[in-house]
C-alpha positions as CSV (number, residue, x, y, z in Angstrom):
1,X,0.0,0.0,0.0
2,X,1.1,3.4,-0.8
3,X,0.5,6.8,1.3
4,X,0.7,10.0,-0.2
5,X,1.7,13.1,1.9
6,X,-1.4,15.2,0.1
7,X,0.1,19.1,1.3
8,X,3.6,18.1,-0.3
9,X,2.4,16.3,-3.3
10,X,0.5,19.7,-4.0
11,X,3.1,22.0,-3.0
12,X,5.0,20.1,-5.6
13,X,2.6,20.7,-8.6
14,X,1.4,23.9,-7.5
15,X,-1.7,25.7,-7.4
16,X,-2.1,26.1,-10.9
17,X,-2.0,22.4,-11.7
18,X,-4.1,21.6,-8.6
19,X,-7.2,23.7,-9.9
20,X,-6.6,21.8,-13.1
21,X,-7.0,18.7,-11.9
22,X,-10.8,18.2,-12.0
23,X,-10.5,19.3,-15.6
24,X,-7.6,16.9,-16.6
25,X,-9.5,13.9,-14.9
26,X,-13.0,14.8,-17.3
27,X,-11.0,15.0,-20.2
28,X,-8.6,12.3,-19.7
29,X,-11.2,9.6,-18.8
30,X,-13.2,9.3,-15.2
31,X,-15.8,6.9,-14.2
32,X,-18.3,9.0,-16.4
33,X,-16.6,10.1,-19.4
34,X,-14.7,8.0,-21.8
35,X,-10.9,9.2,-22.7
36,X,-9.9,9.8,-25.7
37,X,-8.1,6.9,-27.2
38,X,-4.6,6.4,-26.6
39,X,-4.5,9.5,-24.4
40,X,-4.6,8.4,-20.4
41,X,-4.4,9.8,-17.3
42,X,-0.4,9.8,-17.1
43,X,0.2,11.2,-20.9
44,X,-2.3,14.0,-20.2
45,X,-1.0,15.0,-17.3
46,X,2.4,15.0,-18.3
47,X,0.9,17.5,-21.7
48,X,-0.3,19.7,-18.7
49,X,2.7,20.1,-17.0
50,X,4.7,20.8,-19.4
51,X,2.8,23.3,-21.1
52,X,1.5,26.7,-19.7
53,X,-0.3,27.0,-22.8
54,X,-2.4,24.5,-23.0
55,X,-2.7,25.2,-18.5
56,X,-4.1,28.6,-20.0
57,X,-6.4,26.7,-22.4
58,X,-7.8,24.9,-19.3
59,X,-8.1,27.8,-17.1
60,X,-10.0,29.7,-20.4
61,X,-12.8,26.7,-20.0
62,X,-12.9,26.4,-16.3
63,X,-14.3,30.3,-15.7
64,X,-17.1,29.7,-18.0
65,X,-16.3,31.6,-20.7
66,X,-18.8,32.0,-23.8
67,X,-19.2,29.0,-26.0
68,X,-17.1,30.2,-28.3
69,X,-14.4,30.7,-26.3
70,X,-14.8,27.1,-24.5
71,X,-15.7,25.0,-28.0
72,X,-12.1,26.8,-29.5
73,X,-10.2,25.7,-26.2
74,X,-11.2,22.6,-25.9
75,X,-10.2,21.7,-29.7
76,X,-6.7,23.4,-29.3
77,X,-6.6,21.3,-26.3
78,X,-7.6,18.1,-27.7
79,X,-5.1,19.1,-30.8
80,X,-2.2,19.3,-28.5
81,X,-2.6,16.2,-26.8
82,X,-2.8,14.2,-29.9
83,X,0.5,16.0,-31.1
84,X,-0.6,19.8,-32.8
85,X,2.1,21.1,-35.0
86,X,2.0,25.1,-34.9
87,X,-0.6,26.3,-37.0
88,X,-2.4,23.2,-38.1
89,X,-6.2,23.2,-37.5
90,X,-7.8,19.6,-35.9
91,X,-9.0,18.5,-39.3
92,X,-5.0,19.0,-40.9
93,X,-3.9,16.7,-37.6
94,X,-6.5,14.6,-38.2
95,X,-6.0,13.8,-41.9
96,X,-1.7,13.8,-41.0
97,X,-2.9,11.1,-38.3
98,X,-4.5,9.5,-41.0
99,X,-2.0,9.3,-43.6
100,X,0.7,7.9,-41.2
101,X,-1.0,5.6,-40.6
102,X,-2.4,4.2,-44.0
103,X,1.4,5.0,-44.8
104,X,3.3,2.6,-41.9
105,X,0.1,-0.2,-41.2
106,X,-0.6,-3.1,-43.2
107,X,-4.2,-3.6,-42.1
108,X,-7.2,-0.9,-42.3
109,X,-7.1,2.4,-40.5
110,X,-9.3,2.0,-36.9
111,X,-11.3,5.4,-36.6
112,X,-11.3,5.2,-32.8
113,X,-7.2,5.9,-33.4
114,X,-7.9,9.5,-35.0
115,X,-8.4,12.3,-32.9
116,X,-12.2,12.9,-32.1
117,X,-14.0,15.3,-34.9
């Protein structure tokens, strides 16, 4: 069995990435939501860490922002976890998922691997 000192462990990731939590576990997969595929709970997190920006993305969604502003968050979001090159819009990272992987496989393309439209 493992114990976690809970005031270091957020002292260590810091308040930002605490508040982001809740929002990391929804989009990563919980008991009520499905994750997106190939993306968990560790990779996402990691994304988070690393990146103020998409941290900003996060925050943008969690203060209730207009629908505008949430719908274009959450696809940058979900285009920087599945690998966003600078200036490529979901559908371009889409169709470059696609291609690699007609490209390298030997068997059909599964939709479930794309990221979600």
């Amino acid at each position: 069995m493992r114990i976690w000192n809970i005031q270091k462990t957020k002292q260590d990731m810091g308040e930002q990435l605490c508040s982001l939590l809740p929002f990391i576990h929804a989009i990563s997969g919980c008991d009520t939501t499905f994750r997106m595929f190939g993306i968990g709970m560790g990779a996402a997190y990691k994304k988070f860490k690393s990146s103020v920006y998409i941290q900003d993305l996060a925050q943008r969604i969690m203060t209730y922002s207009s629908k505008e502003n949430v719908v274009q968050a959450g696809e940058e979001i979900v285009a920087c976890l599945n690998g966003y090159v600078e200036n490529e819009g979901l559908d371009l990272l889409r169709y470059r998922k696609f291609a690699s992987k007609v490209v390298t496989g030997n068997m059909y393309v599964q939709v479930q691997t794309l990221p979600p439209i």
